[in-house]
N, CA, C and O of each residue as an XYZ file, in Angstrom:
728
protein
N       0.820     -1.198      0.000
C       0.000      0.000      0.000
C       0.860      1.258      0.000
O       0.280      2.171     -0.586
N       1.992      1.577      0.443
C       2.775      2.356      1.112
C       3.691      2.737     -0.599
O       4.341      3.763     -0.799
N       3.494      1.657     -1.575
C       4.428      2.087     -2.828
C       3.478      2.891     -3.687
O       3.745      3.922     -4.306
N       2.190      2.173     -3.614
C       1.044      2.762     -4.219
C       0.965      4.027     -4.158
O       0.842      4.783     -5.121
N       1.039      4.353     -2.890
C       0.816      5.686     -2.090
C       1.536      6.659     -2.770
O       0.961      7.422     -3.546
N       3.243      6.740     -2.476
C       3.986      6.935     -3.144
C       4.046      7.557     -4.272
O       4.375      8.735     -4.410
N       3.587      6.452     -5.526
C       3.651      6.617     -6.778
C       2.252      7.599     -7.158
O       2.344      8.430     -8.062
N       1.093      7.440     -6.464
C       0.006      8.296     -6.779
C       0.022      9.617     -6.419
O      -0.674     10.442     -7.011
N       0.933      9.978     -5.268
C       1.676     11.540     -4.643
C       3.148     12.004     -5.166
O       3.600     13.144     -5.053
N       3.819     10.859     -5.778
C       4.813     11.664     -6.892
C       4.480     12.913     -7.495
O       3.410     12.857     -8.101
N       5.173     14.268     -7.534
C       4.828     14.699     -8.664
C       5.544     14.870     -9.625
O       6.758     14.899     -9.422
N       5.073     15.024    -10.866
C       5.495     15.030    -12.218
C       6.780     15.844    -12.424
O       6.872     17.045    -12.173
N       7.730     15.092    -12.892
C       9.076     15.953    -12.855
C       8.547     17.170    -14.077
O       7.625     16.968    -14.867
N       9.320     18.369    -14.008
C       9.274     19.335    -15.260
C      10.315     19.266    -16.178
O      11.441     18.900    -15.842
N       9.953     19.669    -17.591
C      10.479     19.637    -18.418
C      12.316     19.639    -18.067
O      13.116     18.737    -18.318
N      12.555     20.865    -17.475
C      13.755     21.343    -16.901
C      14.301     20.338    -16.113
O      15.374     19.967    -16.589
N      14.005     19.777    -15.145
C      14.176     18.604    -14.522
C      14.925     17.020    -15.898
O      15.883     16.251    -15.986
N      13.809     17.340    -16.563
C      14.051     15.685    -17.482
C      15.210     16.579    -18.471
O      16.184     15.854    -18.672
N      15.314     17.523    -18.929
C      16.523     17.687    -19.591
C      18.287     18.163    -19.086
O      19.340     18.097    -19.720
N      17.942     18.694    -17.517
C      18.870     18.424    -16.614
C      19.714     17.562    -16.634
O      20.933     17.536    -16.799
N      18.316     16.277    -16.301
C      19.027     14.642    -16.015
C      19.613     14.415    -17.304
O      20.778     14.048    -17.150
N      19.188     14.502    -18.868
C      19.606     13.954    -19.448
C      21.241     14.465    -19.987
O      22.118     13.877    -20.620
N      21.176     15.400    -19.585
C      22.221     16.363    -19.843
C      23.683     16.226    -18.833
O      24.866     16.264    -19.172
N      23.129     16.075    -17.640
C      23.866     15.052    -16.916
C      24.746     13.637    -17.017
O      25.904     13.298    -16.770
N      23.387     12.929    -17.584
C      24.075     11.755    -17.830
C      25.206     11.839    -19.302
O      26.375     11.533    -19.536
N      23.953     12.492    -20.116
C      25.540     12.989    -21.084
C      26.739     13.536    -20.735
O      27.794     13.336    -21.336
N      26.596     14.212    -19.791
C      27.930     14.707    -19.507
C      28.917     13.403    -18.800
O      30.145     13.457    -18.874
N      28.448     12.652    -18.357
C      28.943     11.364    -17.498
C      30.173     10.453    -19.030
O      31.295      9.949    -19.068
N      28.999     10.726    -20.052
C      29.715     10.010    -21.235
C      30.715     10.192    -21.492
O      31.054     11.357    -21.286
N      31.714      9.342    -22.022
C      32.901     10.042    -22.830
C      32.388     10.692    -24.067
O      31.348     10.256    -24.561
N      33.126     11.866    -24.711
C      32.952     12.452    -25.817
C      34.176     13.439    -26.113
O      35.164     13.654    -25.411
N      33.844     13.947    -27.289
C      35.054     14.673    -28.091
C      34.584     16.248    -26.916
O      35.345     17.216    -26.893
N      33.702     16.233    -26.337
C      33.256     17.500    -25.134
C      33.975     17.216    -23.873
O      34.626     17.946    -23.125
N      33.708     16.069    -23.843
C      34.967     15.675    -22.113
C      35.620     16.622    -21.919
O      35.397     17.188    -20.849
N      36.591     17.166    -22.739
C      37.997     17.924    -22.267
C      37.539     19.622    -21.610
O      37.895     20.367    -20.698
N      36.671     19.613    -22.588
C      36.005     20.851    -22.463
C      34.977     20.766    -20.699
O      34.852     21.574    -19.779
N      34.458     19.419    -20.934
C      33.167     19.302    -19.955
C      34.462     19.481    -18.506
O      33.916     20.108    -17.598
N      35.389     19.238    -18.272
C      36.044     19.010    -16.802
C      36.775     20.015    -16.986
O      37.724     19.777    -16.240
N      37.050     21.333    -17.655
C      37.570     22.215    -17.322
C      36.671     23.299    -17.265
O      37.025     24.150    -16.449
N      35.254     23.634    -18.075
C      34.070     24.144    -17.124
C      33.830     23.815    -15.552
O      33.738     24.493    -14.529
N      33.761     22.061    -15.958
C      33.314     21.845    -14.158
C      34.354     22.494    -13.157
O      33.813     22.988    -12.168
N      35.958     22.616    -13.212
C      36.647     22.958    -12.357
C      36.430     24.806    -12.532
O      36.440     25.660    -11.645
N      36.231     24.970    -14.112
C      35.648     26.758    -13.514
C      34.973     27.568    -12.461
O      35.114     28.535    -11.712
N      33.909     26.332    -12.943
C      32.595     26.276    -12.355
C      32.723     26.406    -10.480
O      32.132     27.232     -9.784
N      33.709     25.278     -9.989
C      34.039     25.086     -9.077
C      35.019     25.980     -8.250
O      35.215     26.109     -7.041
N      35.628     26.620     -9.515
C      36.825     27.607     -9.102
C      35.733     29.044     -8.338
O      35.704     29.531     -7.208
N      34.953     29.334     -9.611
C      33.874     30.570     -9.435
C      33.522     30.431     -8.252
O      33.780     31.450     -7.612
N      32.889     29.378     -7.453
C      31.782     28.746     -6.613
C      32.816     29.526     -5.358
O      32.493     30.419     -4.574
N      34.383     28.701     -5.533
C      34.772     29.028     -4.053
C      35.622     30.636     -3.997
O      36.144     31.279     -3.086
N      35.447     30.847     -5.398
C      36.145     32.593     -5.480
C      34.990     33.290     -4.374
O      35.078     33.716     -3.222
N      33.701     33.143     -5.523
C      33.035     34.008     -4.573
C      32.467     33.629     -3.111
O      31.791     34.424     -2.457
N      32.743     32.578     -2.746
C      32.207     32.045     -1.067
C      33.205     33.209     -0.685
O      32.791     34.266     -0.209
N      34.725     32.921     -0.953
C      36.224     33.706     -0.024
C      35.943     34.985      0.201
O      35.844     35.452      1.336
N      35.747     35.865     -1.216
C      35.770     36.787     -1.275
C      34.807     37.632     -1.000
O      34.837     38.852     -0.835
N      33.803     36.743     -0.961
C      32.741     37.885     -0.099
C      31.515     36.983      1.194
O      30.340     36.618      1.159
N      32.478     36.951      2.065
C      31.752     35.951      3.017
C      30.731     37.133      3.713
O      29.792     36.692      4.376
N      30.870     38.575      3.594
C      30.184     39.356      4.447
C      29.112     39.066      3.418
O      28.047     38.874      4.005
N      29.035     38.999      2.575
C      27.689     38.937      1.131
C      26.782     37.955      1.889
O      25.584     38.215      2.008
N      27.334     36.789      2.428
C      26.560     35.396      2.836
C      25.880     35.870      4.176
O      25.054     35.063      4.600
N      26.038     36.919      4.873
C      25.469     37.044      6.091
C      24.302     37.865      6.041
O      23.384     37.893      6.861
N      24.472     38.729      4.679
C      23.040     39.551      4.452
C      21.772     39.229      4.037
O      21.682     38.038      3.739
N      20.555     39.987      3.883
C      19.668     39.449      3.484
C      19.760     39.312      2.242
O      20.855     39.815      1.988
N      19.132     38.806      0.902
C      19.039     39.199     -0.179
C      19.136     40.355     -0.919
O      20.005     40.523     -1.773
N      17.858     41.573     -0.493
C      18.126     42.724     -1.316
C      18.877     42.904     -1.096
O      19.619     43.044     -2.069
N      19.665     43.138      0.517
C      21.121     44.008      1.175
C      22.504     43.340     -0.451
O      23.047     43.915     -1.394
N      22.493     41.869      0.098
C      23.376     41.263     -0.730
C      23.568     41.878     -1.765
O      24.662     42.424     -1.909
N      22.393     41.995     -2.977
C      22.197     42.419     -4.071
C      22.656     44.283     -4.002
O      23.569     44.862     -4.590
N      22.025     44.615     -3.426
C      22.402     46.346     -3.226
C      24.251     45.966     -2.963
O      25.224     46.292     -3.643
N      24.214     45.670     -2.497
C      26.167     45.243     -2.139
C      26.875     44.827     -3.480
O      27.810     45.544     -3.836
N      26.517     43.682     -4.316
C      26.895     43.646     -5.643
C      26.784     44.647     -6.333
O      27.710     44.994     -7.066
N      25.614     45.345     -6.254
C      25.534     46.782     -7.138
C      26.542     47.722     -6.948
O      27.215     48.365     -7.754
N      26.519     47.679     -5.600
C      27.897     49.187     -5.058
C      29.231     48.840     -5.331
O      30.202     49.593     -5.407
N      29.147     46.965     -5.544
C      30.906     46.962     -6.067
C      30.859     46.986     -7.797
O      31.740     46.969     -8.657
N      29.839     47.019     -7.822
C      30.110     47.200     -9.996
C      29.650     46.275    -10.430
O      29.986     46.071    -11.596
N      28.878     45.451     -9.932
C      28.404     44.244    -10.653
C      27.151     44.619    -10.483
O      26.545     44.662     -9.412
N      26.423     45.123    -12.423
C      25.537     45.545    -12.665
C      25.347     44.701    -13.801
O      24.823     45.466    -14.611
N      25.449     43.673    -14.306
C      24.797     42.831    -15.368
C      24.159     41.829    -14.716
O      24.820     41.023    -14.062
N      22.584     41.722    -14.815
C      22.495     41.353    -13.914
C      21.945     39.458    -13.778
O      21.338     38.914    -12.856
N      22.536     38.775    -15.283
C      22.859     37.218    -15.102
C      24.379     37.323    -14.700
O      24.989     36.440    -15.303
N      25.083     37.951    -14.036
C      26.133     37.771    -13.412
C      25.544     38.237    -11.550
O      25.961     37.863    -10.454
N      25.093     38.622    -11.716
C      24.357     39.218    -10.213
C      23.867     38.201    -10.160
O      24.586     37.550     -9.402
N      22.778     37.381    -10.603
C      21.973     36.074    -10.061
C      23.122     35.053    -10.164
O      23.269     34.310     -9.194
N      23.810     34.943    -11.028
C      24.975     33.397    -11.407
C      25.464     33.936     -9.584
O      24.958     33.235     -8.708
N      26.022     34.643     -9.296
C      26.883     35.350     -7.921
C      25.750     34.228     -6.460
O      25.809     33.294     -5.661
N      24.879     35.283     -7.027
C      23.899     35.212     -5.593
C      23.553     34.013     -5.710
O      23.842     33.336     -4.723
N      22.825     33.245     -6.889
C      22.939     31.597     -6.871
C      23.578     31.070     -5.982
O      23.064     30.680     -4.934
N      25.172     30.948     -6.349
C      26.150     30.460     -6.102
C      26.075     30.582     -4.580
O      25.490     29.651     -4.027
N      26.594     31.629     -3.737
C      26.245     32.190     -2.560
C      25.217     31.567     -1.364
O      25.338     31.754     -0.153
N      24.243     30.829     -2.003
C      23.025     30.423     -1.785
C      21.532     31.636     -1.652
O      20.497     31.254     -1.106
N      21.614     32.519     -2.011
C      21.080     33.921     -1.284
C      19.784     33.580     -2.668
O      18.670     33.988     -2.341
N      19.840     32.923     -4.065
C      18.979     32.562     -4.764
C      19.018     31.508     -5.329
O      19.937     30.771     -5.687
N      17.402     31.452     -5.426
C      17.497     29.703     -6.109
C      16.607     29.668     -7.596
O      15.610     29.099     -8.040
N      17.669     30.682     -8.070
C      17.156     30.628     -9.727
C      18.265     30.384    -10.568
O      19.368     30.922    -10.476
N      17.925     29.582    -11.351
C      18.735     29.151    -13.030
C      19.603     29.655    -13.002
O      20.649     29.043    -12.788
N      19.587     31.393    -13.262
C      20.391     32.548    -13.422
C      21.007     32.231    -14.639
O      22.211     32.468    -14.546
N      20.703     31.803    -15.722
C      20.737     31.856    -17.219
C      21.812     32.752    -17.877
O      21.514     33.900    -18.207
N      22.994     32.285    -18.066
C      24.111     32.969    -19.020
C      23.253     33.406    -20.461
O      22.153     32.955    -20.779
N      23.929     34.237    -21.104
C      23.277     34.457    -22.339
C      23.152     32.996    -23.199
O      22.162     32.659    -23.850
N      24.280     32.292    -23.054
C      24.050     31.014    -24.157
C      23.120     29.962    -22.950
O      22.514     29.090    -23.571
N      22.977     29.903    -21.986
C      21.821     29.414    -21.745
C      20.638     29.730    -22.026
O      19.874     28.773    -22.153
N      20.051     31.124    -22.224
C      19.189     31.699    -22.508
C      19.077     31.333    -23.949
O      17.900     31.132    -24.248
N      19.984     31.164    -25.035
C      19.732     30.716    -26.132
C      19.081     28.979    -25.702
O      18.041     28.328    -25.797
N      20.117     28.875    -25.332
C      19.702     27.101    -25.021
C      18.134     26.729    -25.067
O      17.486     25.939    -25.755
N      17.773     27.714    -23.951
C      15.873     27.286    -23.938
C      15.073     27.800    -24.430
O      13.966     27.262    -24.451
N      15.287     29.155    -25.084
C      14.756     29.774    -25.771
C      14.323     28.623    -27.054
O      13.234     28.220    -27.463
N      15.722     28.337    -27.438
C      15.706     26.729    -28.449
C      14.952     25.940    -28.585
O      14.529     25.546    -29.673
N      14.494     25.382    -27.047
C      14.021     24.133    -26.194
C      12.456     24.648    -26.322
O      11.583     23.802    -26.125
N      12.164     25.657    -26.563
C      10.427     25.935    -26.410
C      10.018     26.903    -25.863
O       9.004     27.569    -26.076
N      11.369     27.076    -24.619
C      10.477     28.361    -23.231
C      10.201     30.060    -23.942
O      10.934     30.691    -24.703
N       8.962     30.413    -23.388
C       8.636     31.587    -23.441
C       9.588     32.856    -22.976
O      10.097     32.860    -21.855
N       9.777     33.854    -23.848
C       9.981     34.980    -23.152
C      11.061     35.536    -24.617
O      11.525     34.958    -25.599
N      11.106     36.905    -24.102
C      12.296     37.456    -24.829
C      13.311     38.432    -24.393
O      14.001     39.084    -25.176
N      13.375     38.508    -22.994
C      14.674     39.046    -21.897
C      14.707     37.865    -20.920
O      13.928     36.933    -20.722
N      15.966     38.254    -20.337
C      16.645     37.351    -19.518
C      15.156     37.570    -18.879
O      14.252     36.943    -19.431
N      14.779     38.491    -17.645
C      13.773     38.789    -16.951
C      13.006     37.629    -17.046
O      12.988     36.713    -16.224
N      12.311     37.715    -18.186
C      10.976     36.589    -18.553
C      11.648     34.971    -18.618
O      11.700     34.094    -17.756
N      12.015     35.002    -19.706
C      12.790     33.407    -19.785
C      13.196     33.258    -18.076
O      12.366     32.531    -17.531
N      14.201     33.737    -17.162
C      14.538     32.996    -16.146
C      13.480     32.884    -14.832
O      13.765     32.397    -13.739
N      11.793     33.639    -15.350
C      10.680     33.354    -14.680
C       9.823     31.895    -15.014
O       9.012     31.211    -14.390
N      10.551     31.816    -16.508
C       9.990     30.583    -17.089
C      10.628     29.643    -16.242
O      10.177     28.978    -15.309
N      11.854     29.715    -16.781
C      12.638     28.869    -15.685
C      12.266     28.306    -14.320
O      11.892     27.147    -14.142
N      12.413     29.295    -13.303
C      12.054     29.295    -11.996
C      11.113     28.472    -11.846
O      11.188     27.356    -11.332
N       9.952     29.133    -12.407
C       8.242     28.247    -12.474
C       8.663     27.306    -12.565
O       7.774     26.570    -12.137
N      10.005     26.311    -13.027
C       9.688     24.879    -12.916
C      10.779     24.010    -11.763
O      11.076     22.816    -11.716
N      11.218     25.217    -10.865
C      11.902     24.719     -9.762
C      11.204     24.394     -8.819
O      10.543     25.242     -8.219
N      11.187     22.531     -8.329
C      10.471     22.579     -7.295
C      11.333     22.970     -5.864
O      12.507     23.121     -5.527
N       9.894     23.036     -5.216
C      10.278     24.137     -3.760
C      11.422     23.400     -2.714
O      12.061     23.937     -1.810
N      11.446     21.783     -3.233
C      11.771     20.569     -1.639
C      13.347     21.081     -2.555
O      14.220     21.361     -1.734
N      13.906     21.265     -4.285
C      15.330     20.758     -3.927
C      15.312     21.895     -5.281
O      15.625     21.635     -6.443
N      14.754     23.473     -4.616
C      15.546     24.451     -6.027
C      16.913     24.583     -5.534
O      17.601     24.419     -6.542
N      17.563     24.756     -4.700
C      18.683     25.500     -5.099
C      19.829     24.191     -5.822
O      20.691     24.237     -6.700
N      19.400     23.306     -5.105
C      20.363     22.261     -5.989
C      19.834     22.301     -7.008
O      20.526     23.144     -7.578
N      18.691     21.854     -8.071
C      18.519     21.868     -9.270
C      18.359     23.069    -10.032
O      17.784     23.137    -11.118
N      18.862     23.955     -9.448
C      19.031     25.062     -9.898
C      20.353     25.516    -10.373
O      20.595     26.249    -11.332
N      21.163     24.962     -9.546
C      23.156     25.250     -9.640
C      23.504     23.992    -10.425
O      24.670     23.808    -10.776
N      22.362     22.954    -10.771
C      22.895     21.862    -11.869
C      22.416     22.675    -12.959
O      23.222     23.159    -13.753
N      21.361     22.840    -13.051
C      21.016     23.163    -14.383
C      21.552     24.663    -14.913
O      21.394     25.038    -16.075
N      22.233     25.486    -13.839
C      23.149     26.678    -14.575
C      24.554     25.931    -14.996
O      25.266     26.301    -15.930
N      24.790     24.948    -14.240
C      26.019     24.300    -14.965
C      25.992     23.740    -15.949
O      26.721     24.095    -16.876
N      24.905     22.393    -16.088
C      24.823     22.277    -17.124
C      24.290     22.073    -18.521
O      24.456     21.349    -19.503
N      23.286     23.474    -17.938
C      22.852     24.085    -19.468
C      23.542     25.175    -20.248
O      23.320     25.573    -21.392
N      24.681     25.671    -19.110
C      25.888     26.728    -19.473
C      26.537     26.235    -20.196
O      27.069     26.958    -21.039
N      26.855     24.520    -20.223
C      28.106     23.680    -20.768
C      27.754     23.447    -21.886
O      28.597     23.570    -22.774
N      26.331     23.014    -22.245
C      25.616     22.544    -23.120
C      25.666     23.672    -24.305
O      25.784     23.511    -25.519
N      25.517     25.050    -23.417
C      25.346     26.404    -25.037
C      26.321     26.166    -25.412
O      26.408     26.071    -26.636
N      27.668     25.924    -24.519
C      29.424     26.536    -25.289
C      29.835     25.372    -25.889
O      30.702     25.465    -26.758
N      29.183     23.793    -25.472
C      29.975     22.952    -26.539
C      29.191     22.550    -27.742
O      29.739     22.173    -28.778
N      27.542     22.660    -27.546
C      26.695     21.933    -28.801
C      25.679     22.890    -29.343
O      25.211     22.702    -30.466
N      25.311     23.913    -28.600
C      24.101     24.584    -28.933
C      24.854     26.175    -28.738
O      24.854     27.106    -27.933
N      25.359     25.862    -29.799
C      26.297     27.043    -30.649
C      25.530     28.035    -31.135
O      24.483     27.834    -31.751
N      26.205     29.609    -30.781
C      25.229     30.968    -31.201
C      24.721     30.650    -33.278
O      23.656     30.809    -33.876
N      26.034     30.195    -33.719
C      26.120     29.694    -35.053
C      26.123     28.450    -35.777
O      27.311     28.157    -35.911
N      25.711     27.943    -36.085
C      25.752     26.546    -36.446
C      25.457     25.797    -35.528
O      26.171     24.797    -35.461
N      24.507     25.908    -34.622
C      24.597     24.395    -33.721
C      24.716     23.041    -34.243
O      24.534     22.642    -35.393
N      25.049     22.411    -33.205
C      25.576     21.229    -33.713
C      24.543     20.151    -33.186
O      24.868     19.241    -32.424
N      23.254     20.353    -33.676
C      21.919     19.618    -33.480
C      22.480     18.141    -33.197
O      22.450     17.695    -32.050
N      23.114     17.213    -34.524
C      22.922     16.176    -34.374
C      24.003     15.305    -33.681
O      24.245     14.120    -33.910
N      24.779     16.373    -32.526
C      25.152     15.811    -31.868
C      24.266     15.771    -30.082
O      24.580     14.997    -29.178
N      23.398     16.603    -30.030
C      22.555     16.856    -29.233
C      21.721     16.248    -28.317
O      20.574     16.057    -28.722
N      22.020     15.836    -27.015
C      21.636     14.605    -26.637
C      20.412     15.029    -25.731
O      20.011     14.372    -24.770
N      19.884     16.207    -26.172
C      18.222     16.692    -25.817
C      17.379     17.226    -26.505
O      16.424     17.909    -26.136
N      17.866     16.781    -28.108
C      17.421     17.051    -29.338
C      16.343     16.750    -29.175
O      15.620     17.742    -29.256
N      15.609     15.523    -28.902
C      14.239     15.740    -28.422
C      12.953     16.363    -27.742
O      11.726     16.283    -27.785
N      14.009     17.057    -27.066
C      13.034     18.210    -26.239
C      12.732     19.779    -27.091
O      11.955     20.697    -26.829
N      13.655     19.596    -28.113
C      13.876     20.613    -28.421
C      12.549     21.360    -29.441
O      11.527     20.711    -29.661
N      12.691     22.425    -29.861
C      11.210     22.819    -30.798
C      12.388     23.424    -32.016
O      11.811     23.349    -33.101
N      13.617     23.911    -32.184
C      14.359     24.286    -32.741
C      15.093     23.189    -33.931
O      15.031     23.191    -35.160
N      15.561     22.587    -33.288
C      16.719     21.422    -34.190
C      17.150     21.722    -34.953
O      17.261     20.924    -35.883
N      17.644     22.959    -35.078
C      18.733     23.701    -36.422
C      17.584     24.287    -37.262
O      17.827     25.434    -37.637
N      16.886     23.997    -37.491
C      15.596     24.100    -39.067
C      14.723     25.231    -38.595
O      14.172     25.405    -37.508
N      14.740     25.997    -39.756
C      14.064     27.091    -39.387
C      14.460     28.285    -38.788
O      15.561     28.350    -38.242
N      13.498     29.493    -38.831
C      13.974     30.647    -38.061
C      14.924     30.322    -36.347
O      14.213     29.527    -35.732
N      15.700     30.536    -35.823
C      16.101     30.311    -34.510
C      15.053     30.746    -33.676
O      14.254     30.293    -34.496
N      14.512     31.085    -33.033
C      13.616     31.163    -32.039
C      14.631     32.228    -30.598
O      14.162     32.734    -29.579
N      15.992     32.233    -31.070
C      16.527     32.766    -29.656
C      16.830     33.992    -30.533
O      16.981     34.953    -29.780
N      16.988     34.366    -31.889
C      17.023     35.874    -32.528
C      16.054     36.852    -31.905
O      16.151     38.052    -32.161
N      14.844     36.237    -30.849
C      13.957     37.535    -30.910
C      14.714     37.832    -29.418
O      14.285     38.774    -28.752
N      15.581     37.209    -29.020
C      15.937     37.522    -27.350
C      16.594     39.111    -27.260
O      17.314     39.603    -28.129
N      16.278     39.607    -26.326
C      17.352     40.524    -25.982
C      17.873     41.344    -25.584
O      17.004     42.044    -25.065
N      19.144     41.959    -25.406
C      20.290     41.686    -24.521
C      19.974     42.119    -23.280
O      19.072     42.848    -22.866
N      21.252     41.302    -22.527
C      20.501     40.807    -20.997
C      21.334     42.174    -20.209
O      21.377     42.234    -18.980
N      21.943     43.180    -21.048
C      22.813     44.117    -20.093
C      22.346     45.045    -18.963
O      23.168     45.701    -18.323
């Protein structure tokens, strides 16, 4: 009774969720991206503990404070302000690089500024585990724009979420109407 239960109170993973995972496990693969994929991840990792060091007073504030504090040191773009505060733990959104923002724009999601698209986003973070699936999926849907889902030529048919996608190379791009996130 107790599996039943379970399975009838699951809820439905989101889109973002199932292309996460799959994106994940691709990354697990070997590929001609490997070399590339473990020197993002150690970026990635480098970024993570730059900004813990360097601004541990950031981690003690509230949010806006935090954010007003990034502003007064010069950090005014503001998918580098959320990638920051992400990181930090202070938010638990996507925080969408520009080639991520192409990425889903690609994939189907609504919007045409960072603003909108990373509301699309959000909407599909659940509440029990956003900030972790939130700092996977800025990693690696960040990895995903710079090695396969190229501003020029993507490289569709190497694409191992080509299925999700509404884009697949063909046709108008769908991420031309985006724009800029400055």
């Amino acid at each position: 009774m107790a599996d039943f239960q379970s399975k009838v109170t699951r809820r439905p993973r989101s889109k973002l969720e199932r292309v996460v995972e799959v994106l994940h496990r691709d990354a697990e693969a070997p590929s001609e991206a490997a070399g590339l994929t473990r020197v993002l991840e150690e970026l990635e990792r480098h970024v993570a503990e730059t900004v813990r060091r360097a601004l541990p007073a950031l981690q003690a504030l509230p949010l806006n404070d935090a954010r007003a504090q990034l502003r007064e040191s010069g950090v005014s773009h503001r998918p580098t302000l959320d990638r920051i505060l992400l990181w930090t733990g202070h938010l638990s959104s996507v925080a969408p690089s520009e080639g991520t923002l192409r990425l889903v724009v690609r994939l189907g999601y609504p919007g045409e500024s960072f603003e909108s698209v990373a509301r699309a986003l959000d909407a599909e973070l659940p509440a029990s585990e956003a900030l972790s699936l939130a700092r996977r999926a800025n990693g690696l849907l960040d990895r995903h724009s710079r090695a396969i889902c190229l501003p020029v030529k993507p490289r569709c048919n190497k694409c191992c979420i080509a299925a999700a996608c509404g884009f697949r190379g063909i046709g108008a791009d769908p991420s031309a109407r985006l724009q800029s996130s400055s």
